[in-house]
N, C-alpha and C positions, 0 to 999 in steps of 0.2 A: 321427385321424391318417392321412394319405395314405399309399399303398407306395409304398415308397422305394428307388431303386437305389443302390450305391456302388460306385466305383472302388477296387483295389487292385491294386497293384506292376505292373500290365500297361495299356501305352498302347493307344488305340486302330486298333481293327482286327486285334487279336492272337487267332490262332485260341488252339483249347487242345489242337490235336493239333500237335504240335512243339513243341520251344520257340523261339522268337526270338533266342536268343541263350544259348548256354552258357557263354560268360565272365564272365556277370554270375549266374549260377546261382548260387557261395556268398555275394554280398549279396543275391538274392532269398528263398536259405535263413535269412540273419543274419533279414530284416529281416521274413518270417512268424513266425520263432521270437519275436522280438521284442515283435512286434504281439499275438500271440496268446497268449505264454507258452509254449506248447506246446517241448518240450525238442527242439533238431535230431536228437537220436536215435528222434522220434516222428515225425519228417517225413519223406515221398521228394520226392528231386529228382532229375529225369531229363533228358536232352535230349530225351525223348519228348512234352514238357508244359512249357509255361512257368512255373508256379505250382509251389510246393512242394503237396504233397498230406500230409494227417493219415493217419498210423497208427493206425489205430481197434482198442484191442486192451484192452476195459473189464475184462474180466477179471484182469488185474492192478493194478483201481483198491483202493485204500482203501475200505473200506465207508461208504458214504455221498458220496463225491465220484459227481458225475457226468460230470467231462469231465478230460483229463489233470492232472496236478498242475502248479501253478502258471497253470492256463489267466485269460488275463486277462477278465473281465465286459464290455471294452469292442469284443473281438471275437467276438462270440454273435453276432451281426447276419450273420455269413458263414453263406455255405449250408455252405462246408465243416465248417465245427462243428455239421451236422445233418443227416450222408448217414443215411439210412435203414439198417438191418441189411444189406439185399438188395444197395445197395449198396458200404459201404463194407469188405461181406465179401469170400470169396475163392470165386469156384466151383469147383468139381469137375463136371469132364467126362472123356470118355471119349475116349484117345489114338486117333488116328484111324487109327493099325499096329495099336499092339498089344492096343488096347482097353483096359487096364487105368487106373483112374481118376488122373488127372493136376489138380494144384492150380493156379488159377491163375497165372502166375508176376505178378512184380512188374510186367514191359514189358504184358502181357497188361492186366493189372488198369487200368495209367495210362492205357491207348488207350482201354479200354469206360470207364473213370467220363468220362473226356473228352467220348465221344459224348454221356454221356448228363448232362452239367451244360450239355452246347450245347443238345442236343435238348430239356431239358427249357425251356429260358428261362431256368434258373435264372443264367447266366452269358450273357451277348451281347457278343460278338467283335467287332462292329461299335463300339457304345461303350465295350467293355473294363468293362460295370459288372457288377454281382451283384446281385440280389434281397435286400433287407435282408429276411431271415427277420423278423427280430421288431416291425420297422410292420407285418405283418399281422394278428397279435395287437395293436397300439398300445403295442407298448414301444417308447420312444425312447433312444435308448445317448446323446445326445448332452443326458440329464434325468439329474441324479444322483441322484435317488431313483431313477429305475429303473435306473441300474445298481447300485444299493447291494440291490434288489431279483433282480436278476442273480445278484452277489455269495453271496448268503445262498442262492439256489437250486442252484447252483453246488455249495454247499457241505452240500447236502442237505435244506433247507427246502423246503415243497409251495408250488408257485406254480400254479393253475388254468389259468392264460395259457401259464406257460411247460412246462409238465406235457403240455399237450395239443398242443404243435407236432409235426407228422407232415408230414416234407416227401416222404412214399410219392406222394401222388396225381401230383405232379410228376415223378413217373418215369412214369408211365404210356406205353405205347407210344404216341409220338406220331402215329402216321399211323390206327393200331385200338388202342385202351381195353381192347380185352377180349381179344387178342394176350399169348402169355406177355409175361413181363418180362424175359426174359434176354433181348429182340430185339439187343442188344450186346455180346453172348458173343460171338458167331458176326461178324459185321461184326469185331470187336476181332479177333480169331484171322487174317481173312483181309488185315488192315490190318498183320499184327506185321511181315513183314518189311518190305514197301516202307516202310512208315514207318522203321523201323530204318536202312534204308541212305539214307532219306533226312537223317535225321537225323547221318550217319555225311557227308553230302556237306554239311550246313550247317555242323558243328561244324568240318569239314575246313577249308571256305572261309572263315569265322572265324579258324581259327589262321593262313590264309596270311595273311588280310591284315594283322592285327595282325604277324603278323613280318615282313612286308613292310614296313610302319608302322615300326617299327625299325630295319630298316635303311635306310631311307630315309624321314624324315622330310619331309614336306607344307611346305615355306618357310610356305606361306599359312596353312597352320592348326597345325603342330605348330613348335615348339621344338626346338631337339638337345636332347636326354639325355643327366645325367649317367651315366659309365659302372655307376655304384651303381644306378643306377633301371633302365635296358639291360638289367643282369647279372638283379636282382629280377624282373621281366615276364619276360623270356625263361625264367629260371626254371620261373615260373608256366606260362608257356606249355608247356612237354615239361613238368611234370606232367600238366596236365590233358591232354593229349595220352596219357599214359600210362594215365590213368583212363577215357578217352571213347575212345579210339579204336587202344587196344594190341592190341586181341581183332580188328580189323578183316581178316577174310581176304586174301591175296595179290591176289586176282584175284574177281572178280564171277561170278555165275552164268556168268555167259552170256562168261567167258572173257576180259575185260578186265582187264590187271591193274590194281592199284592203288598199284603202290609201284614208284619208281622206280630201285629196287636187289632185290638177292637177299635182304637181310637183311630179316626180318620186323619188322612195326610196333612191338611192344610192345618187342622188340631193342632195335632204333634211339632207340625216344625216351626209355629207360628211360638208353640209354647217352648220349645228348644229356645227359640230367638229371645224369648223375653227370659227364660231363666240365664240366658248365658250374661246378658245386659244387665240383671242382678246379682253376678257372681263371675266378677270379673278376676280376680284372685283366688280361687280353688281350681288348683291344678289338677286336684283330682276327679272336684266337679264337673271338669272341661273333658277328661277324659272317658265319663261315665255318657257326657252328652255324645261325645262324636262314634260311640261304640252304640248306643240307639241311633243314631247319626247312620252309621253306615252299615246294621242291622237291617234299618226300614230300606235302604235306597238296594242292597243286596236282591233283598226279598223281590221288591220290583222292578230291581232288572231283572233277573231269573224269570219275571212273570211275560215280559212282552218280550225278550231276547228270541224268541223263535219266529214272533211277526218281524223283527228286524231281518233277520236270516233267509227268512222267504222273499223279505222285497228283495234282498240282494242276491238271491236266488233266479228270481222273475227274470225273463225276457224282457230287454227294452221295452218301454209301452209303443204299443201299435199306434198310428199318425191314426184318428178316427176322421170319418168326415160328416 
C-alpha cells in the first residue's frame, strides 16, 4: 500500500498558523467532533489555528481504551490522533521576570503544535492534505476488516502495526536531528502576540464585512433577508464578537486606538447582544446596531492590519535551538 495523503475541513493553501476564518469555527468544531467522535469538550478551537485541535488528557481514559471515548476507527488515519507525548503535552518554562515556572497556556501550545505539524510535513498548506498515519504501517481505513481491526485496538486488543506507530521521528528538528526538540517553545512564545492581534484584525474584518453584507445586501449575489434571519446573524455576530474580541485593548502598543468610542469592547457588544434580544422586530433598530457593529470592528482592523502585514511579511521563523 502506497502513503497516502488526505484532505480535511481546510481548502487549499490554508496555513495552520491563523485561522481563515472564525465564523465558520463552531461548524469546523461540529464537523471534527463528528468525524472523529472525539466530545467538543476534548477539542480547542481558536482563531489562532484553523483546525479544531485534540485535548490529549489519557489519564482520565477507562482502563483499557486508548483514545477518547467514542473516538470513531475511521478517523485513526489523522496525525492529529497520534501527537507524540512531547507534543501534544504542555511545557513548563521559566517566566522570563520572575523566573518562576509558568505552564504553557492554551494560545502558546496552538501556535508551537502549528509550527510543528507544518515543519514536520505531517500537514501541507499548500494541498491542505495530512499524512494518513496508518498507509505507513498498510492499514487502509477505507477496507473494513481493517477498520474493524482499528475498532478492536481502539478498544484494547494488541495490534503489532498499530502498537508500534511513533509519529516522534517526525518532529524531529527539521533544519539539525540532533538540536533539542522544543526548537518551537521559543519561535511559539515570540510569535504569541503578533499572531494574537493579528488574529484580533482578521476576525475584526470578518465581522465588518458580514455586517456590512446585512445591511446592504450584493443585488448580484445576495437576496434581501427575512427580518427573522437579519435579527439571528446579527445575533450571531455580537456573540461572537463578545467571545473573540471583548478582551481586545482600547489602543495598540504603539498608541493606536481601536475602538471608535470611549466605551470598551466587551461593553459595547455584550450590550449590542442584549439590545438586539430585546428588539427582535425593528428593522431599523437592527440596522443602526450592525452599522456600530461594523463601525467598531472597522476601526480595529485598521488598528492591528499592519502587525498582520508584517508577520506575513516576516521570514519563516528560524528552527532555534
Amino acid at each position: 500500500m502506497s502513503i497516502t495523503r488526505r484532505p480535511h475541513l481546510l481548502g487549499p493553501g490554508t496555513a495552520l498558523l491563523l485561522a481563515d476564518t472564525s465564523l465558520l469555527a463552531p461548524q469546523r468544531l461540529s464537523r471534527f467532533a463528528a468525524d472523529s467522535g472525539i466530545s467538543s469538550d476534548s477539542l480547542l478551537i481558536s482563531p489562532l489555528c484553523p483546525t479544531p485541535l485534540p485535548i490529549y488528557n489519557f489519564a482520565s481514559l477507562n482502563p483499557g481504551s486508548r483514545r477518547w471515548p467514542g473516538t470513531r476507527p475511521e478517523m485513526m488515519w489523522h496525525p492529529l490522533m497520534w501527537l507524540p507525548n512531547r507534543v501534544a503535552g504542555r511545557y513548563t518554562y521559566p517566566d522570563d521576570i520572575t523566573g518562576e515556572p509558568v505552564r504553557e497556556s492554551d494560545e502558546v501550545w496552538i501556535i508551537r503544535v502549528a509550527l510543528e505539524l507544518e515543519a514536520s510535513g505531517l500537514y501541507d498548506a499548500e494541498s491542505a492534505t495530512w499524512l494518513d498515519v496508518l498507509s505507513e504501517v498498510g492499514i487502509d481505513i477505507t477496507n473494513d476488516f481493517d477498520l474493524g481491526r482499528i475498532e478492536e485496538w481502539l478498544d484494547g486488543s494488541p495490534d503489532t502495526a498499530l502498537d508500534g506507530i511513533d509519529l516522534s521521528p517526525h518532529f524531529l528538528n527539521p533544519l539539525d536531528p540532533a538540536q533539542p526538540h522544543d526548537w518551537a517553545l521559543a519561535d511559539a512564545l515570540t510569535l504569541l502576540e503578533p499572531v494574537r492581534e493579528s488574529s484580533w484584525a482578521l476576525t475584526a474584518d470578518e465581522i465588518f464585512s458580514e455586517a456590512s453584507r446585512l445591511r446592504q445586501p450584493d443585488p448580484a449575489t445576495n437576496l434581501p433577508l427575512a427580518l427573522t434571519d437579519v435579527h439571528a446573524l446579527a445575533t450571531a455576530l455580537c456573540a461572537t464578537s463578545v467571545a473573540l474580541l471583548g478582551e481586545v485593548p482600547m489602543s495598540t502598543d504603539s498608541g493606536v486606538s481601536t475602538s471608535p468610542t470611549a466605551e470598551g469592547h466587551g461593553a459595547f457588544f455584550m450590550r449590542a447582544y442584549s439590545a438586539l434580544l430585546d428588539n427582535g422586530s425593528d428593522a431599523t433598530f437592527h440596522d443602526q446596531v450592525l452599522e456600530a457593529l461594523a463601525d467598531r470592528c472597522y476601526t480595529m482592523r485598521e488598528a492591528y492590519w499592519p502587525v498582520l502585514e508584517s508577520l506575513h511579511a516576516a521570514p519563516p521563523q528560524e528552527v532555534t535551538s
